[in-house]
C-alpha positions in Angstrom: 68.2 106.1 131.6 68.0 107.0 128.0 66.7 104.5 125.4 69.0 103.2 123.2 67.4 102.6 120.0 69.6 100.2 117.0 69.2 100.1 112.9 71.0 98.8 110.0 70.8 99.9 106.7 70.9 97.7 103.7 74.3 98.3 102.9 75.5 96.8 106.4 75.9 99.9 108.4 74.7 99.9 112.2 73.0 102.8 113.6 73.7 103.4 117.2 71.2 105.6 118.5 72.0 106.8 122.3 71.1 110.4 124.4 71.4 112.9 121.4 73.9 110.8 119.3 73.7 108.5 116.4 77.1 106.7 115.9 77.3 104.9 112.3 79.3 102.1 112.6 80.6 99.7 109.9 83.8 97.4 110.2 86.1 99.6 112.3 84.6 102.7 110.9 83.1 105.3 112.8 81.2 108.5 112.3 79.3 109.9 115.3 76.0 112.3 114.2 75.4 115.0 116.8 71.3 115.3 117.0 69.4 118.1 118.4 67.1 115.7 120.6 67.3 112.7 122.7 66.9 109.9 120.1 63.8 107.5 120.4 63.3 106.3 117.0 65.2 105.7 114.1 64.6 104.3 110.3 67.1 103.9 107.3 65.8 104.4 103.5 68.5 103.8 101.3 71.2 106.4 101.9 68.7 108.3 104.2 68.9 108.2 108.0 65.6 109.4 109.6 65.8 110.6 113.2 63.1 111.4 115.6 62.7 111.8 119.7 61.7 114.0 122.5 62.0 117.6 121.1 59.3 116.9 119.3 60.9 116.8 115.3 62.5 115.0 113.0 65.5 115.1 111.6 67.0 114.2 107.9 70.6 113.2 107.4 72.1 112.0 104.4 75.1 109.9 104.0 77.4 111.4 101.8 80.2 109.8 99.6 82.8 110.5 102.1 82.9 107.1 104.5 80.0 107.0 106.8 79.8 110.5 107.0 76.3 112.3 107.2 75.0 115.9 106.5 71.8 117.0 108.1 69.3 117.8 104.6 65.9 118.6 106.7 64.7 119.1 110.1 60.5 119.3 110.7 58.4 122.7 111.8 58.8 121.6 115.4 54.9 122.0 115.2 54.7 118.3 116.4 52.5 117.9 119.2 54.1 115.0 121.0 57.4 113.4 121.2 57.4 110.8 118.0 58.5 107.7 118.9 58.1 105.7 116.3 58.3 105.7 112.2 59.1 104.3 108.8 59.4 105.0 105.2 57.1 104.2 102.0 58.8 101.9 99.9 59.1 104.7 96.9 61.0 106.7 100.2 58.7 109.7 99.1 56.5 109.9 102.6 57.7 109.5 106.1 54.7 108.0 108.6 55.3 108.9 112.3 53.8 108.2 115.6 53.7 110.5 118.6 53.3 110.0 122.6 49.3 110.4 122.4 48.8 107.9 120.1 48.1 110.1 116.8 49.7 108.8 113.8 50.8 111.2 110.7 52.5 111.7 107.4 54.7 114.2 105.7 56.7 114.1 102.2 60.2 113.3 102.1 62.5 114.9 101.7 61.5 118.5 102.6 58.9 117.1 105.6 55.8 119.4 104.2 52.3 118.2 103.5 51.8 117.2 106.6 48.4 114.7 107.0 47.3 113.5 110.2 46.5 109.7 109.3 44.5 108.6 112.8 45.0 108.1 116.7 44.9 105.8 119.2 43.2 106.0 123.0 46.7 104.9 124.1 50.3 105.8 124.4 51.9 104.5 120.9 54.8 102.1 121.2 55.4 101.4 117.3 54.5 102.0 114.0 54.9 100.0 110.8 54.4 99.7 107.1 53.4 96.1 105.3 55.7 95.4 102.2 52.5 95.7 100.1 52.5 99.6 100.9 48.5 99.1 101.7 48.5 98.8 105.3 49.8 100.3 108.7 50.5 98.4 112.0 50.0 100.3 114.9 50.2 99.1 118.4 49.9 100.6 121.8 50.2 100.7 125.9 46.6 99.3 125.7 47.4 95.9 124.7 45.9 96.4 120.8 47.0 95.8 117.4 45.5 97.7 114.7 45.6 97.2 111.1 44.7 100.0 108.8 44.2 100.5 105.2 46.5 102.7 103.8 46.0 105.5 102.6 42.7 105.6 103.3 43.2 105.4 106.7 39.4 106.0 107.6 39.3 102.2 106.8 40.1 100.1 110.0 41.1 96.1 108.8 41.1 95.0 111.9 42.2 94.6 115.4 44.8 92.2 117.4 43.3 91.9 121.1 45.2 88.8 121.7 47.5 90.4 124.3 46.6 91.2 127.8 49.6 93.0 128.5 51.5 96.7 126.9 53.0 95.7 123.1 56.3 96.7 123.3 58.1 95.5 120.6 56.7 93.9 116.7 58.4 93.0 113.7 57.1 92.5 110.0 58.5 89.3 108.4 58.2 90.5 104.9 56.7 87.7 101.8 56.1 85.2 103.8 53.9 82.3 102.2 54.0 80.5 105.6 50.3 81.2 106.1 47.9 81.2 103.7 48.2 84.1 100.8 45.4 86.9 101.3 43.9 87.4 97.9 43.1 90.9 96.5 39.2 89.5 97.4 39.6 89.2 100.5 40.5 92.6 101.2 38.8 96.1 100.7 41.9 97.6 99.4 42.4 95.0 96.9 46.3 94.2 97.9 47.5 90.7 98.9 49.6 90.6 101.9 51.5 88.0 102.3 53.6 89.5 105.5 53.4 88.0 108.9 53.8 89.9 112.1 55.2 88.9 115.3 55.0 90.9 118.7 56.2 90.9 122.0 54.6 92.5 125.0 54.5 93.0 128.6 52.9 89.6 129.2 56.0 87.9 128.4 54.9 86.7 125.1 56.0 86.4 121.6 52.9 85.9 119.2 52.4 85.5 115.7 49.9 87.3 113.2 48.1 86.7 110.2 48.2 90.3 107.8 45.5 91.6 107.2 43.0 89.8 109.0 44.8 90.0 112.2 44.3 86.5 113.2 46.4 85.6 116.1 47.9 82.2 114.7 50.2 81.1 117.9 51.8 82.2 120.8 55.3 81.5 122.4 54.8 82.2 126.3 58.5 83.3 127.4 59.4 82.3 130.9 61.8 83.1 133.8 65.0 81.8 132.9 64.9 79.0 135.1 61.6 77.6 133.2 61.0 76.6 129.6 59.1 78.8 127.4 55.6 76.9 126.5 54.1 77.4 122.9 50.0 77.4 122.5 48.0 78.0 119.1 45.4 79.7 120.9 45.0 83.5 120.6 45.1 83.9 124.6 48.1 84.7 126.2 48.2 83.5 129.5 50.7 84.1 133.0 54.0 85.0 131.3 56.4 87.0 133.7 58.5 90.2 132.1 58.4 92.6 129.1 59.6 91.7 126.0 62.3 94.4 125.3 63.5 93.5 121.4 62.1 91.6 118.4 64.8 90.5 115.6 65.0 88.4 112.8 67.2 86.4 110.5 66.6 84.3 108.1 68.7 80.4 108.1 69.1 78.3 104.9 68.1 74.8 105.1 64.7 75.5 107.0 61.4 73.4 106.7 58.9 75.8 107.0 59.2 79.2 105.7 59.6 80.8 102.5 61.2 84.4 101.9 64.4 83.1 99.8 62.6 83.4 96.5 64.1 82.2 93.5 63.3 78.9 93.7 66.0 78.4 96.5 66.1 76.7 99.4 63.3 77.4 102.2 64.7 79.7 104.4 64.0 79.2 108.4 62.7 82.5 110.2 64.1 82.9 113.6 63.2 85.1 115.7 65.7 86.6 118.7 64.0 88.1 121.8 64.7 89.0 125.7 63.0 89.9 128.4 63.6 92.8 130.7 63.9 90.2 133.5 66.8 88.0 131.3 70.2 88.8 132.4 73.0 87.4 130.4 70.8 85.7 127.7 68.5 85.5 124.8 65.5 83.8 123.4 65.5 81.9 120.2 62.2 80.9 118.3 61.2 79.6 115.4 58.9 79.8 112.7 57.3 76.9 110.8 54.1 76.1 109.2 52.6 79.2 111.2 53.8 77.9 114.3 56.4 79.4 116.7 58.8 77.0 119.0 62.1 77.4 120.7 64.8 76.3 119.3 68.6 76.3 119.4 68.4 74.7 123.0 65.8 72.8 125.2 64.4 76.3 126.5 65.7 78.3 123.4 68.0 80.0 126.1 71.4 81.5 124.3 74.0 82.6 127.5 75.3 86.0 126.0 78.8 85.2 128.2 78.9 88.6 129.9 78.1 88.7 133.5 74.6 90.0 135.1 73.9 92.2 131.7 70.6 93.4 130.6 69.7 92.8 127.0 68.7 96.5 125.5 67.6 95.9 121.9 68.3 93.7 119.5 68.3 94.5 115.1 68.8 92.2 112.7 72.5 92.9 111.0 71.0 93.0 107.4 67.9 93.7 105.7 68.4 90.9 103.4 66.9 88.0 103.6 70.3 86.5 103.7 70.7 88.0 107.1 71.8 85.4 109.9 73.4 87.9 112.4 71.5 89.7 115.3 73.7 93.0 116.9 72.4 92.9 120.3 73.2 96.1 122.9 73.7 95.7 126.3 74.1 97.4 129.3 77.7 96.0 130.1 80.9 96.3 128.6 81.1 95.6 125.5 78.1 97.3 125.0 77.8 95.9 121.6 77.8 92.4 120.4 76.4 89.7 118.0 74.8 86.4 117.7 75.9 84.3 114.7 72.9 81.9 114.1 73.4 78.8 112.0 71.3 75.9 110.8 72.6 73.0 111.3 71.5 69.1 110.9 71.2 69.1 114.7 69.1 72.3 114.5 69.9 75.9 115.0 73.5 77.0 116.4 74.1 80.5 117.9 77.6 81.5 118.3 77.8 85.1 120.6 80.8 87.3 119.3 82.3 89.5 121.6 85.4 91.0 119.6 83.4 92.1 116.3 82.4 95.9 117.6 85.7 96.2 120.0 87.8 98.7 117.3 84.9 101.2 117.4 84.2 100.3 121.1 87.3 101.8 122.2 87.0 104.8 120.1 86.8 108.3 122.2 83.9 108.8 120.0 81.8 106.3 120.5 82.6 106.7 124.2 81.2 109.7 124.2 78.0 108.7 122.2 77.0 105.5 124.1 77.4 105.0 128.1 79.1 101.5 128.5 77.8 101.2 132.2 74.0 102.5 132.4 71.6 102.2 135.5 70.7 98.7 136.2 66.9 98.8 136.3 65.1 99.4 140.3 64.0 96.1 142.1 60.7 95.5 143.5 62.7 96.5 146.6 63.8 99.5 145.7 60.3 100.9 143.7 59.0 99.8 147.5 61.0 101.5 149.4 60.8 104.9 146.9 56.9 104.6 147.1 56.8 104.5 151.0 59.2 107.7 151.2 56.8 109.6 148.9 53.8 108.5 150.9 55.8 109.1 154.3 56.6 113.1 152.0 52.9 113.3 151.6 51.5 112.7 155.0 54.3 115.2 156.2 52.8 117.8 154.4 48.9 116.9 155.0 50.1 116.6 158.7 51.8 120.4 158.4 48.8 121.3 156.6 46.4 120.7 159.4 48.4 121.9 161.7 48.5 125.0 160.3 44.9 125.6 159.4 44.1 124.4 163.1 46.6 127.6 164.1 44.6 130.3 161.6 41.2 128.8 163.1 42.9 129.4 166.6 43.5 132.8 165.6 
């Protein structure tokens, strides 16, 4: 089952990223991008849509004045030595930084991909790669259960690590100028930049947990249950008996919150939630909150929001705006309709999410989009099934040690 892999660009367009298709979406607009590999990564700089995936490059499209169309500007060397899955942009847009299957991380200029620099690896298999709002450091985490944090661009400079987790990180997202924690001061760090974005991961532990940039101090942890428990929240850096993989990592940002800044302007606080699932949810997502460096459920007694379509599986999740006015998530799912959204509100009896099923339905029944995104995918194997496929191959195997003797036992007859 292919990956399906979601973005949204300033402006408000979605990127649907699915097989070797990228359908841009906005309103009831639709432009499908035919790509030349199976998409695993995706990031949007202004009006520049940066592609990347198993055949080992990157492409380059560039949305051009007509609609949502896009026209492909640059594709890499193809002398990548993995399959990238993941990257982002500087903020000045002029460098792309990418991550590959082994764990190496690199750089090129945009837009023409050259000067390639290889940046530093990992021991691991990579699962995402990100860039602070400061420009001064990179977030790296693998299959290995680490976080790293390294100075940028002198990349020879490790900050530090984030060995909180005790299962795969999966999923992380940057909440960008946050003075929820304490502000880092140019002293405090060698490169001389103050940080003041916070980073939240999930990972196959079942946990959501919170980080303080650069330092990587784990500040609390959110331990997601089965849905028939309640998610328990601890301020210790362990992790501690969670069950399933955190899939997705989104955030929006509600008015009328106590604890965290990121309005700016003297304005109201703004509340960051944060909207999760685990692989083992079906139907539902998590809602958490985050206040004076603490993360709780919220929106219900377990922070449980029913999605309203029967036995689906939550795919990913992307906040529908960059803007720190964003307070819609686009969730995909594995059901029809395969798109959807979560209105989330602050309200005085806390936070209220509203699941919209009709927003996505014009491009939905496109021929287009059909053809770009499969509405009914795979549901993932049981514990049953992975059983019962592990016992054939070992019933396979012993067939042809058993044929193997055999035959040897014939040529020493001989």
């Amino acid at each position: 089952m292919a990956d399906v892999v979601l973005a949204c660009g300033s402006d408000g367009v979605l990127y649907v990223g699915y097989d070797k298709h990228v359908s841009c979406i906005q309103g009831d607009e639709l432009f499908v991008i035919e790509c030349c590999q199976v998409v695993r990564c995706m990031d949007v700089h202004s009006n520049w849509l940066i592609v990347g995936g198993d055949d080992k490059v990157i492409q380059l499209f560039q949305r051009t004045e007509e609609g949502l169309s896009h026209k492909l500007v640059t594709t890499s060397d193809g002398k990548n030595n993995k399959k990238v899955v993941s990257l982002c942009c500087t903020n000045d847009g002029k460098t792309l930084i990418y991550g590959d299957r082994t764990g190496d991380v690199y750089s090129c200029s945009l837009p023409d991909m050259q000067a390639k620099r290889y940046l530093m690896g990992h021991l691991a298999i990579l699962s995402t790669v990100a860039l602070t709002s400061c420009n001064s450091y990179i977030i790296t985490a693998d299959c290995d259960e680490k976080i790293r944090v390294t100075n940028y661009p002198t990349t020879y400079e490790i900050e530090a690590f984030g060995l909180a987790h005790t299962g795969a990180v999966t999923t992380m997202t940057l909440l960008r100028n946050q003075p929820t924690t304490t502000a880092t001061t140019a002293s405090e760090n060698s490169g001389g930049a103050v940080c003041d974005d916070v980073l939240v991961t999930g990972a196959a532990d079942g946990s959501l947990k919170l980080w303080k940039l650069p330092t990587a101090e784990c500040l609390a942890t959110l331990q997601l249950q089965d849905s028939s428990s309640t998610a328990t929240t601890t301020t210790t850096a362990g992790g501690g008996g969670g069950e399933g993989i955190v899939v997705g990592t989104a955030v929006v940002y509600l008015s009328g919150g106590s604890g965290g800044g990121g309005g700016g302007g003297g304005g109201p606080p703004l509340l960051p939630v944060v909207v999760s699932a685990l692989h083992t949810d079906r139907s539902l997502v998590r809602l958490a909150a985050l206040s004076s460096s603490q993360l709780s459920v919220c929106g219900s007694a377990d922070g449980c929001v029913p999605l309203g379509v029967e036995d689906a599986q939550v795919l990913a999740v992307v906040g529908a705006s960059n803007t720190n006015n964003a307070q819609q998530v686009v969730i995909a799912i594995d059901k029809h309709p395969f798109l959807l959204t979560l209105q989330l509100n602050q309200t005085e009896q806390g936070v209220e999410a509203k699941v919209d099923t009709t927003q996505f339905a014009a491009v939905q029944g496109k021929e287009a989009f059909k053809t770009s995104v499969c509405f009914e995918q795979a549901k993932p194997a049981t514990v049953a099934e992975l059983t019962a496929k592990k016992q054939k191959r070992e019933e396979v195997a012993e067939k042809i040690r058993n044929e193997k003797s055999k035959s040897t036992e014939k040529e020493k007859g001989k």
